[in-house]
N, C-alpha and C positions, 0 to 999 in steps of 0.2 A: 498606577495613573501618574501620569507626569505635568504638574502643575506650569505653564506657560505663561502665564499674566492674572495680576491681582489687582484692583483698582484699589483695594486698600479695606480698613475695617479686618475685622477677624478672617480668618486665615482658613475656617472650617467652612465647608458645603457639603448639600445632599441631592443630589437632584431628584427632581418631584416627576416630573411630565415635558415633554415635548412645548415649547414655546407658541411657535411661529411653523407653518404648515409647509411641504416640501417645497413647493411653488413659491411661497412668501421670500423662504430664504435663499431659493432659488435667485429671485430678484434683488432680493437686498444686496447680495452677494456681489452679484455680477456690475450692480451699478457703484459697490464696495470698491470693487477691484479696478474698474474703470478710473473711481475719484484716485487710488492711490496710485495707479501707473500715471494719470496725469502730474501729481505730486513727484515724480520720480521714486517715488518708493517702491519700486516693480518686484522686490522678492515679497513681501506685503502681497502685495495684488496676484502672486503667483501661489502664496501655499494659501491665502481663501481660495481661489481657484480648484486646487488639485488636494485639498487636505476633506473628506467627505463630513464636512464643520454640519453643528446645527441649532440653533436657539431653542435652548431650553431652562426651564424654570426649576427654581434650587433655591435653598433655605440655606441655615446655620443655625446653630445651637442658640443664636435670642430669634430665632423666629423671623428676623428680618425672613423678605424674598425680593428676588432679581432672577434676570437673565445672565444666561454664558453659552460661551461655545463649547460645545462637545463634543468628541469623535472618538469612533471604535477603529481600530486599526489593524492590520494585520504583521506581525513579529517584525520583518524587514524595514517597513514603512515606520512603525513605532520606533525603534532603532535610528533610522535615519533621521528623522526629526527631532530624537533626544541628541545626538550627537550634534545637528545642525546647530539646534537651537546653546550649544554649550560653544560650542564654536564663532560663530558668525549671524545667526538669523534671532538672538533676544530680542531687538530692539524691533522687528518687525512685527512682533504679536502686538505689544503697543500700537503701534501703528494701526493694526488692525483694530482694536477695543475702539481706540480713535475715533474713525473714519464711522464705525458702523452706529457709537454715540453719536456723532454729528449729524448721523441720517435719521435720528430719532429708534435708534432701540440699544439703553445702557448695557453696555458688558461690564460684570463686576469680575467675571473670571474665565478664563482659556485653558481646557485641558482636553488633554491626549487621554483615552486608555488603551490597554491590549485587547487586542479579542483573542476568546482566551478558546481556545480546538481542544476539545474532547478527544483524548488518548485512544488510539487505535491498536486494537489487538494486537500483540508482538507478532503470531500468527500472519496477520495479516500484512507487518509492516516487510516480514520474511517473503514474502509475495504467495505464502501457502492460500491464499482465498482468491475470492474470484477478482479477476480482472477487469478494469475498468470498462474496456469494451463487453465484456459479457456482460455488465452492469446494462450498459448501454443497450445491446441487445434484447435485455429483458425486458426492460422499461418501455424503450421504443417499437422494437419488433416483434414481443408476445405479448405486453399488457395493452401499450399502445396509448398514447397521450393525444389527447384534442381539447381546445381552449385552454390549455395548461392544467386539464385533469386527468388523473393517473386512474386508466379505465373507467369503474364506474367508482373509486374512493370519495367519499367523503369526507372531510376532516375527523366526523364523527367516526362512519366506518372504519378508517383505517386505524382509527387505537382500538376498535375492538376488533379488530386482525387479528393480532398481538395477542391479545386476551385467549381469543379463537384457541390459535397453535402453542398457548401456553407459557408464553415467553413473556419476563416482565418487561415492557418497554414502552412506556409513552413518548407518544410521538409530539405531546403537547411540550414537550422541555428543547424541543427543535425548532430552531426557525423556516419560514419560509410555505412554499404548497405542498399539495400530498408527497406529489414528485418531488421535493425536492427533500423532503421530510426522508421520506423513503428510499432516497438514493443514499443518502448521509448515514441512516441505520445500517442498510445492508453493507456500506462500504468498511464502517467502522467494527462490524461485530467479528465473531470468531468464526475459522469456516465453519463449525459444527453449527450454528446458529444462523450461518447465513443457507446453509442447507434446510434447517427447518424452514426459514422464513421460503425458500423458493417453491419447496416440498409444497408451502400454504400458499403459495399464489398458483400450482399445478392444481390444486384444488378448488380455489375460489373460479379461476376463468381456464374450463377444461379445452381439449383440442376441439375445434369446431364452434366454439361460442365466438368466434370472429372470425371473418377472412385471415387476418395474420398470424392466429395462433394455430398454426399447421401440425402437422404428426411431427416431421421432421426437425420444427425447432424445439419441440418438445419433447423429443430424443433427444436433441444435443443438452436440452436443459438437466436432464435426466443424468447423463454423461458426469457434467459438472456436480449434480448433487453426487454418484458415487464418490467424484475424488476427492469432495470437500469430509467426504465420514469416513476415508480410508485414513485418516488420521496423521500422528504427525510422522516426519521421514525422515532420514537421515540426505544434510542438507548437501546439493551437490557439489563433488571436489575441486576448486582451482587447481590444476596442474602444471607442476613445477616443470613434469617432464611431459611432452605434447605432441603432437603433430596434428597439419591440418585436417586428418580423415577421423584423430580421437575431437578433437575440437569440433568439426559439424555431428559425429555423432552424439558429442554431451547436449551438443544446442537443441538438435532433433528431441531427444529424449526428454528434456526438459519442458518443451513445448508440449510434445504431444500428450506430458504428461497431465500438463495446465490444461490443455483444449481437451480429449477425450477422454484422460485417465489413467490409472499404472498398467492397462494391457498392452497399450498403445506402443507404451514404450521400453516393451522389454527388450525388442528386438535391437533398439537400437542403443539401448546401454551396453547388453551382451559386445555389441559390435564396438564399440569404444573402450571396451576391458580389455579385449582380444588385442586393439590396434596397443593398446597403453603397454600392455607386458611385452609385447613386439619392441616398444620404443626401447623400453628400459631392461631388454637382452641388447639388443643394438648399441647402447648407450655403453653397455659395460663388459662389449667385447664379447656375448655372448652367440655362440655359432649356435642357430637353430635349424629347422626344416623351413620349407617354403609355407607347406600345408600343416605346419605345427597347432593344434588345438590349441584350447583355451588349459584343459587342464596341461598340456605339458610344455606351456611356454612360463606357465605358474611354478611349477615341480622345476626348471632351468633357475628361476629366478630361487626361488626355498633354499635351492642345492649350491647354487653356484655364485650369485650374485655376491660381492664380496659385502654386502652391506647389513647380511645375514647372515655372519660368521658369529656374532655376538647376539642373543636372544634374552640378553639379561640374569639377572640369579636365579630367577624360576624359568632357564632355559627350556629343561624338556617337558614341562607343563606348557608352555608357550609353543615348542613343537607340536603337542599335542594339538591346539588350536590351529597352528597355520595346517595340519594333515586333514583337519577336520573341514577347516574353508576352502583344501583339494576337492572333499570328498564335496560340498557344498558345487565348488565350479565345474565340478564333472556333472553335477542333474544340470547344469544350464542348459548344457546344449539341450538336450532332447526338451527341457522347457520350452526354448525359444524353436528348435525347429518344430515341434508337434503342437504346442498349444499359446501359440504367439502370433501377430501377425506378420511375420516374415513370408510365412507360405498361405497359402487358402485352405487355412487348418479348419476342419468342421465345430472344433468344440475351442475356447480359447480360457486360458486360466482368469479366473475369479480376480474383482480390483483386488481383497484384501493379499491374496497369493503373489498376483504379480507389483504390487507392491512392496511384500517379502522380497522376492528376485530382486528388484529395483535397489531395496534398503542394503539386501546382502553385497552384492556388487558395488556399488557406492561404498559400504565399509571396506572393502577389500580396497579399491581405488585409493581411500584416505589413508590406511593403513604402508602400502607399500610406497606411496609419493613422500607420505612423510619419514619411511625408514631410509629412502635411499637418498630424501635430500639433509637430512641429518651425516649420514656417513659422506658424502658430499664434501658438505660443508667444516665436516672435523666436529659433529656435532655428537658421534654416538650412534 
């Protein structure tokens, strides 16, 4: 908290309660700021203005009580006003205590604090959870909000939601309505937790208990619960070495992995490995075929690629592993052509499986960008 103006007396407060009512200070405020831009003191009349101040009642250790101004602030705003106020804007809080004594309500103190945001899942801050629009979509288009309530929630209801599904979380240490209670939980937790909690709202309001909670959106919802419990991934590669056709297929994959899942997008990793070993025979002068596979543009780069001449002290243990992730990119194909949706395959591989393809290829991709831009760079 950063202390602005002290009328004087000890230096210690607590605040009690809310003073004066939103409306009250509402007016005080505004006819504050009025007196002070007439006074010329217009940066005064600017942060009562736009600082979200409020009269509230506060003690100190002998028990004295009085009024101050208050405000919760958000990190950038808090910052900016500390910095102001060391700078240029001291003399205006005065001013302010001033004005608003002269209108008949004493300020004995002015302070700022942070408002302080509850730590969000790393998980989540990784983008591995759901996305603000599928938030959105929930909320809005399967639960469904009228008068600002979230279905049929209750303040009461909805802590025992939570209860319900198991999960310890009161919704009472949140501010704000159900809705909004309940945007803040889901947005904050881990995907595995935000999968139970949707799992328990598939079950409180099933398909057909509204016009808007259709089969369809409750497929896609269903969609999103597999990828939130497919667990964690190996995270995708920035490549050093690129082209525009591997770049829209990491984007594709990426996406489609977010929107429907890891089946979605085997097809179109596969196709971004394929174009990436392409780039990087290309790169280092290596003559391939036109129709060169996945496994044998891998076996050109193993064999040939100068940047693989050195495998380290445990080389042919290391051998070992890159013959092993040949043997890995030869199942691709027939993964991605039989059991992926590239084709209008009848059976298609399981989230946890083609997640596996997903995780494998993704390691393969970090593995070979970072060997050859090390030898590159003179790095090893």
């Amino acid at each position: 908290m950063i202390q602005f103006y002290q009328a004087g007396g000890a230096g210690d407060f607590t605040i009690l309660q809310d003073g004066l009512s939103h409306d009250k200070c509402r007016v005080l405020f505004e006819n504050a700021a009025r007196l002070l831009t007439a006074r010329l003191q217009a940066r005064a009349a600017e942060i009562l203005r736009s600082v979200p101040f409020r009269v509230v009642e506060a003690t100190n250790h002998f028990n004295d009580e009085f009024s101050m101004l208050h405000a919760v602030v958000p990190l950038d705003e808090y910052e900016h006003l500390r910095h102001s106020y060391d700078t240029e804007d001291g003399p205006a809080y005065g001013q302010i205590a001033d004005v608003l004594s002269e209108l008949g309500t004493y300020i004995r103190f002015i302070a700022v604090e942070l408002a302080l945001e509850r730590p969000v899942h790393p998980a989540v801050q990784r983008g591995l959870g759901l996305k603000q629009s599928e938030i959105s979509k929930l909320v809005y288009k399967y639960i469904g909000v009228s008068g600002g309530y979230l279905g049929d929630f209750s303040y009461r209801s909805h802590q025992e939601f939570y209860v319900e599904i198991d999960l310890d979380i009161d919704p009472y240490t949140y501010d704000g309505t159900t809705r909004e209670r309940f945007i803040k939980i889901l947005s904050e937790s881990a995907p595995h937790v935000q999968a139970r909690i949707i799992e328990g709202i598939l079950a409180r309001f099933p398909v057909g208990s509204s016009k808007i909670r259709t089969q369809e959106r409750a497929a896609e919802i269903h969609n999103w619960i597999m990828r939130l419990r497919s667990g964690p991934h190996v995270e995708q590669p920035t490549l050093r070495i690129t082209s525009e056709v591997v770049e829209r297929a990491l984007l594709d994959a990426q996406e489609l992995l977010r929107a429907t899942g890891a089946t979605s997008g085997v097809d179109r990793l596969h196709t971004a490995l394929h174009g990436y070993l392409r780039e990087v025979c290309g790169g280092a002068g290596l003559k391939t075929m036109e129709d060169a596979s996945l496994t044998d543009l891998f076996k050109q780069v193993r064999e040939r690629h100068p940047a693989f001449r050195n495998l380290g002290p445990r080389s042919d243990d290391i051998l070992r592993v890159l013959k092993a992730l040949a043997t890995i990119l030869d199942s691709l194909n027939p993964l991605r052509n039989k059991a992926s949706v590239a084709h209008p395959n009848l059976t298609l591989l399981p989230e946890p499986e083609a997640m596996l393809v997903i995780n494998a290829a993704r390691s393969i991709l970090h593995y070979v960008d970072e060997k050859v831009h090390r030898h590159a760079t003179g790095g090893g």
